[in-house]
N, C-alpha and C positions, 0 to 999 in steps of 0.2 A: 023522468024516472029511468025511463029507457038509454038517457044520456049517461048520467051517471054507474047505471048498471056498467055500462059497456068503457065507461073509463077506467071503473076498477076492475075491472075485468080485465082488462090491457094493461093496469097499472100491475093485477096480480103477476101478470102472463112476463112482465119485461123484466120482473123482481125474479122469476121461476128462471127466466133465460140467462140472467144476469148469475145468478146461482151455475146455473147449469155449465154458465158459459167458465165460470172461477173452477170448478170442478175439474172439468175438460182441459183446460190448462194444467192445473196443478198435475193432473194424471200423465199427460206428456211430459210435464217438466218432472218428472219424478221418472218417467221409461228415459229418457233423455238421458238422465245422472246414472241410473244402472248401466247405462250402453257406456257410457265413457269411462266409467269406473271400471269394467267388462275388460276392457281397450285397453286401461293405465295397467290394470291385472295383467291380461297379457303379453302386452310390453314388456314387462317387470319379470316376468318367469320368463319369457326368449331373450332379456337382458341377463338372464341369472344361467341360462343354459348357454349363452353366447360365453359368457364370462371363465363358466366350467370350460369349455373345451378348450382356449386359450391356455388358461391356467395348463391344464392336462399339456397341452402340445409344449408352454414353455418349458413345463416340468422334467417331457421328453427330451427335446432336445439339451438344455442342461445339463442331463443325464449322460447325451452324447456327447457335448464336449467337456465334460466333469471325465467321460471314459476315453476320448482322443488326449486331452492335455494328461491323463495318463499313462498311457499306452507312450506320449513323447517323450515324456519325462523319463519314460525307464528304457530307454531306445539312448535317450542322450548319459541317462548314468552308462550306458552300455560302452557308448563310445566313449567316452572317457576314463573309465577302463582300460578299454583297449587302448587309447591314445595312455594313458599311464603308464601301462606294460610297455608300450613301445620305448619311453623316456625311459623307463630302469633299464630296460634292453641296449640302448643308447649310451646312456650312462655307465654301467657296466663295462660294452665294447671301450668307449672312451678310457676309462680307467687301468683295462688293460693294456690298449697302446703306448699309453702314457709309461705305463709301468717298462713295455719292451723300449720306449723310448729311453726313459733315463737308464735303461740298463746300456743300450748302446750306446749312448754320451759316455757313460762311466767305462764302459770298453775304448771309445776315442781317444777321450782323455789319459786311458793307459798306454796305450800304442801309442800315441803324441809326446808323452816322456819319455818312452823307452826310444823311440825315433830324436827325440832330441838329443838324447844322452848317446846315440850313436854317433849322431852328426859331430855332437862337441868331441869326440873321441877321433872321429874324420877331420875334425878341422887341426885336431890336436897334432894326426898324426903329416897331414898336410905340410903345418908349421916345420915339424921335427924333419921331415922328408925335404922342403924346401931347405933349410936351414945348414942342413949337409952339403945340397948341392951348390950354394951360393960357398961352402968351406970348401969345394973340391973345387971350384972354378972359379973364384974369386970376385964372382960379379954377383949383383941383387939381380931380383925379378925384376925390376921397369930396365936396368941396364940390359939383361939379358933377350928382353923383349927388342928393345928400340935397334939393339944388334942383328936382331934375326929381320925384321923389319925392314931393314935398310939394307941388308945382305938381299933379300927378296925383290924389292925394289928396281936395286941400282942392277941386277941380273935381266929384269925384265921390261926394265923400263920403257925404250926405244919399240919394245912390242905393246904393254901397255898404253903407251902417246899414240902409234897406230893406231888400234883398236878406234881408243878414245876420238880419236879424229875422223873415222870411216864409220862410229854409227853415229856423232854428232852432223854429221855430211849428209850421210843418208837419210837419217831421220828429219831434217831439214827440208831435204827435196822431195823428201816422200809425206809432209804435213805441207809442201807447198802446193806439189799435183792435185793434194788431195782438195787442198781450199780451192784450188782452181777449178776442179772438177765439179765441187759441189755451186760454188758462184754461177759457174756457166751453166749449169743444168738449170739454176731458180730461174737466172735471167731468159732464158730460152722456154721455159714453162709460162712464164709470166710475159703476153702480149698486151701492150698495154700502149696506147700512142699518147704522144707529149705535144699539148699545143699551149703555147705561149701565152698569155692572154696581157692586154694593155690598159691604161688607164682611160680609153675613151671608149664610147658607144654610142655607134650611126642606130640613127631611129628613122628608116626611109618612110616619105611625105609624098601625098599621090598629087601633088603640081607644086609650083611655086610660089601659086597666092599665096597657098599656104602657111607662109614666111611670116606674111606679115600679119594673119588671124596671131601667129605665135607671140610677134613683137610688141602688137597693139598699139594702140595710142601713145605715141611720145613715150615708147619703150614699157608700160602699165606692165602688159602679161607676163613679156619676159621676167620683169626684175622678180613680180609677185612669184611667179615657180619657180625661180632660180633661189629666192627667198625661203619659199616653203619646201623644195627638194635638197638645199646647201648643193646644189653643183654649180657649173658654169655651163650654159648651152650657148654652141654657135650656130647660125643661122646662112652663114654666107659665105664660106669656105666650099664646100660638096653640093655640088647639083641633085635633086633628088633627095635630099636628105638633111638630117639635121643632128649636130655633135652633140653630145652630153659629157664633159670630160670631168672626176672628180677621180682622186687618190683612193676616195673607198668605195668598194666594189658593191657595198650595199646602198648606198646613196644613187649609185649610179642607176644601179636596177628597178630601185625605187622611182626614178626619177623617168625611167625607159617606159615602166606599165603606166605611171598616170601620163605621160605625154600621149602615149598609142591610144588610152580610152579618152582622153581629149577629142583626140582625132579622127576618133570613131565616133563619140559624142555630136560634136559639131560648135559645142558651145562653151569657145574660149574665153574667159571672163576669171578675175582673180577669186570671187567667191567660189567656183567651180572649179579652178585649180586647186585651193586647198584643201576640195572636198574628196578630189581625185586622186593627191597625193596622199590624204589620210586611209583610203580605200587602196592606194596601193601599198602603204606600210604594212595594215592586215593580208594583204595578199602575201607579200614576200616574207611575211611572218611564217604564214602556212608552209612556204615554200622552204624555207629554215626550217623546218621542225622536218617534214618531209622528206627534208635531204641527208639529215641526222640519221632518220628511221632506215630510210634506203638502206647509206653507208653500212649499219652494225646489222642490217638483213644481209647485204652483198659480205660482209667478209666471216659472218657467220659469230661473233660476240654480240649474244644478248642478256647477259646478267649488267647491264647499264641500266641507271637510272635516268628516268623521262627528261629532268631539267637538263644532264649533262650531254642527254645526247639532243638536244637544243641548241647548246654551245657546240655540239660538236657540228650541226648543220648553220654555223655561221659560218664555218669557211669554207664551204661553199665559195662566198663572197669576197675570201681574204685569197692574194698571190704570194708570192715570195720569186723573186726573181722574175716576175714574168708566170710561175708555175703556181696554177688551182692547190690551194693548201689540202681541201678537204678530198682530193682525188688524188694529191701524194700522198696522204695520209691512207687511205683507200688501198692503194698500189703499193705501200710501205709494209702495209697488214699482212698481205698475201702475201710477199717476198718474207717478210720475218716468220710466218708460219709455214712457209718452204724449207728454208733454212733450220727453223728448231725441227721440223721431222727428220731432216737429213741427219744432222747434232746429236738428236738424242734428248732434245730439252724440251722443255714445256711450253708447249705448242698453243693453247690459249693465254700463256700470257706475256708470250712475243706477240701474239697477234693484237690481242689489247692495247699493250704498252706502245705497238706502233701506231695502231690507230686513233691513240687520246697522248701522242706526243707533241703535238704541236696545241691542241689546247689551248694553251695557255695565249697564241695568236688573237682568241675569240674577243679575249677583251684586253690585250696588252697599250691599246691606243686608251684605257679607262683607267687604268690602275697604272703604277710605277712597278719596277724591274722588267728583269729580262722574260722572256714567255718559256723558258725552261723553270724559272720559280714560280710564276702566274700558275703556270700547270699543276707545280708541285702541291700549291697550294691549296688547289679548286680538287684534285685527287682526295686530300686527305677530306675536305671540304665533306665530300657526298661519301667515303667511306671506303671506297677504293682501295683492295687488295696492297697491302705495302710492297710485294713482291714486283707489282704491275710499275707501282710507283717507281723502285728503286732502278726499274727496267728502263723506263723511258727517260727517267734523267739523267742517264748518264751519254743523249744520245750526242751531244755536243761537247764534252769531256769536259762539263762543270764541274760534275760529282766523279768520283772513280767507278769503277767498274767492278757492282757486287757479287753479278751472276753473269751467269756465260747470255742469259737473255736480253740481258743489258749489252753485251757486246755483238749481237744478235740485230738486237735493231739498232745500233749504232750503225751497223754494217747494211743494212735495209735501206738506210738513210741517205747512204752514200752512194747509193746503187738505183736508188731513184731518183736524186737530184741531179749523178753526176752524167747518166745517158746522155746522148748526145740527142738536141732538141727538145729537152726538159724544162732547160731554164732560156729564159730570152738574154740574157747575159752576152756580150758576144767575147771572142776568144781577144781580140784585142784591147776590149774596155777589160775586161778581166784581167789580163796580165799588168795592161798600165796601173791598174788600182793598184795591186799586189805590191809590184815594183815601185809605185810613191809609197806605198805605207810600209816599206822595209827601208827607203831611203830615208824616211822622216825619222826613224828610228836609231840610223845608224849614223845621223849627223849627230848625235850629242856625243861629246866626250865620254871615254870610260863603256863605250861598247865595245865587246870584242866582235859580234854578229848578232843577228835577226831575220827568222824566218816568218813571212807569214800563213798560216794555216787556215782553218776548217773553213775553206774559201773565203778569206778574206774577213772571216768573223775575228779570227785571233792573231796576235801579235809576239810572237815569243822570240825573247830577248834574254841572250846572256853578257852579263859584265864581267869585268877585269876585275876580281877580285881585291886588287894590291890596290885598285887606284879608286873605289867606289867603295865606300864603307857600309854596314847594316842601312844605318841611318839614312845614309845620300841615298840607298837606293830603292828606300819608299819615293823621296822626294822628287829622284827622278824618274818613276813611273808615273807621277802625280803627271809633271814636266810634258814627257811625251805626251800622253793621253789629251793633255791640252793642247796639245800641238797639232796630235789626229785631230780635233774637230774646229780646229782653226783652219788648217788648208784641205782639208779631202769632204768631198761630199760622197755617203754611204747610206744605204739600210738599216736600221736596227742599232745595233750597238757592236765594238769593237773591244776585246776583252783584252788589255793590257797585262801578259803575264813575265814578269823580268824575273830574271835567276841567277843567283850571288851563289856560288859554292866554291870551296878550297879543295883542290885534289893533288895528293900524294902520292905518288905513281914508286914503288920502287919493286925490284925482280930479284927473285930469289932463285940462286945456281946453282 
């Protein structure tokens, strides 16, 4: 009984709790939903107050630029306006100059009639005044002129012919002093020593074993750097040392740095020869470009272009008679910008035109013609002032002579090749060439003479007009010219120029 009591008694108690416990729930979960509903309220009104003031501040500022774009607006009718007023003000002034203008044409044009209708009245009375005095003296006007003329003349002649003769005299020796004075001042300003230079170059070797590391085996080393530098090297002529002989001056240099890092190396062998000559082509490359740079630093023209002044540090390595091309050219610049300050001429572009005159040297052994058009060419090439151009070609009288800067450095030319120990030339092989290439000339029939000139570059020749027709005397320049390169050995080229003309000499007494 007591069991039972107390179960339901525990049964009542977990029903009471069970209640009690759903109660207590439901009462939280209901204070819970007020609090977040409380929350979402909240929210919702500081979302609705947040929202008002935006609004208000957009509204403000709106306001303000609704009253700025105002306030511009009647600021710019303002100025336009004013800029209006200014156009009618404009317009107006214009309107009435216009008006003073055609009133003064219309005054011109009346003074211009009544002036012509003078004139025609002057020319009328001219006629009528002429026309009597040729009645009262029987002669016309060109008659009566050619009379007075010749009355004037033949009175003063014998003093006139003086005159004429004492300032052609004068002015002759007073434009001779003065060239002379101006030549000998450049040459005298301009120090500058001339060394010859030759087609070989001693490479000295610190003993004589030496020789035969160079020769190798049944001749191997020699042939292979003689192969990979194109020179000739000789080994057995100079004690001490060893020859590199080769016509170009770059071959030869080329060939001078890899033999010396050889021999500083130690290790003669054909694969190392041509690794030594490939390393010394980049060298004497740098050395070219270098020398370029120098040159247009030393004579003060730097508006050149990088490639050309490359070529122009190739001759460096190029002679002409014995004489460094890129150091006449150097010494040419200075002298021709002595000269145009003294003249009066343009002064950068004698300097220029002397310094990129020879040019055309840099690749004339690559390309065909003479290196006065190689030059012309490589000029226009990179863009080169045509003033510069016209300057330096004429400096061997291929082209005539445009500007006085062209006869500027013509004369720079001659003044540095022709010094004395400039060129290795000697004064005896010099006259003998001369003198065969004026007799080779003067053996063909139908010459009357022949000189030759611009040291032995040209050949000019005149014929007998009677006995040498147009025709023959293309054919016999063809003639000669084959003849120069059949018997004479020379430099460069020789320019055949023959001259056909008729002269009619008569004197009037």
């Amino acid at each position: 009984m007591n069991l039972i009591t107390l179960f339901v008694v525990g049964a009542v108690l977990l029903l009471v709790g069970a209640v009690i416990g759903y109660l207590l729930r439901h009462v939280v979960a209901l204070q819970r939903k007020n609090s977040i509903e409380l929350k979402l309220k909240k929210l919702l009104l500081d979302a609705k107050t947040e929202a008002q003031k935006v609004l208000e501040e957009a509204k403000k500022k709106s306001e303000t630029v609704i009253e700025d774009s105002r306030k511009e607006t009647r600021q710019k009718e303002r100025d336009l306006r004013s800029l209006e007023d200014r156009i009618i003000k404009k317009e107006e002034t214009v309107e009435r100059r216009q008006t003073a203008v055609e009133r003064d044409v219309l005054t011109i044009e009346k003074r211009s009639k009544e002036l012509k209708l003078k004139q025609e009245e002057l020319e009328k009375f001219e006629e009528k005044k002429m026309g009597e005095l040729e009645k009262i003296t029987g002669l016309s006007e060109n008659e009566a002129r050619e009379m007075l003329i010749a009355s004037i003349e033949k009175k003063y002649e014998n003093d006139l012919v003086q005159r004429m003769q004492k300032m052609e005299l004068y002015g002759a020796e007073k434009m001779e002093a003065r060239a002379r004075d101006i030549i000998s001042t450049v040459i005298q300003r301009l120090a500058s020593s001339g060394v010859s230079e030759i087609t070989t170059t001693n490479v000295v070797i610190p003993s004589e074993d030496i020789k035969g590391k160079i020769i190798g085996k049944e001749g191997r080393n020699i042939r292979a750097f003689e192969r990979a530098a194109g020179v000739e090297v000789i080994v057995d002529e100079t004690p001490g040392s060893v020859i590199i002989s080769s016509f170009d001056p770059v071959r030869r240099q080329i060939a001078k740095i890899a033999l010396e890092n050889l021999l500083i190396d130690g290790r003669i062998q054909p694969a190392r020869i041509e690794e030594m000559v490939d390393k010394a082509k980049m060298e004497v490359e740098r050395m070219i470009k270098e020398a370029g740079e120098a040159a247009v630093y030393e004579v003060g023209v730097f508006d050149i272009d990088q490639r050309l002044m490359t070529l122009l540090g190739r001759l460096r390595f190029r002679t002409s008679y014995g004489q460094n091309v890129l150091q006449h050219s150097i010494e040419m610049s200075h002298l021709a910008g002595m000269l145009a300050s003294e003249l009066g001429a343009d002064v950068q572009i004698s300097k220029k035109a002397a310094l990129l005159h020879d040019i055309g040297k840099a690749v004339d052994h690559e390309i065909q013609g003479t290196h006065v058009e190689i030059g012309r060419r490589i000029l226009q090439k990179f863009g080169v002032d045509e003033n510069v151009i016209k300057a330096m070609q004429a400096h061997h009288g291929d082209y005539p002579y445009e500007s006085i800067e062209s006869i500027i450095v013509q004369t720079a030319d001659s003044i540095s090749g022709g010094r004395p120990g400039a060129r290795r030339d000697t004064v005896e092989n010099y006259l003998k060439r001369l003198e065969e290439l004026e007799r080779i000339a003067t053996a063909f029939e139908g010459i009357e003479k022949a000189y030759a000139i611009q040291a032995g570059r040209e050949i000019r020749i005149f014929v007998t007009p009677d006995k040498i027709s147009e025709a023959e005397s293309k054919l016999l320049a063809r003639k000669i010219a084959d003849r120069i390169e059949e018997e004479l050995k020379y430099p460069g080229e020789i320019k055949v120029h023959l001259i056909r003309e008729t002269r009619v000499v008569e004197y009037a007494r």
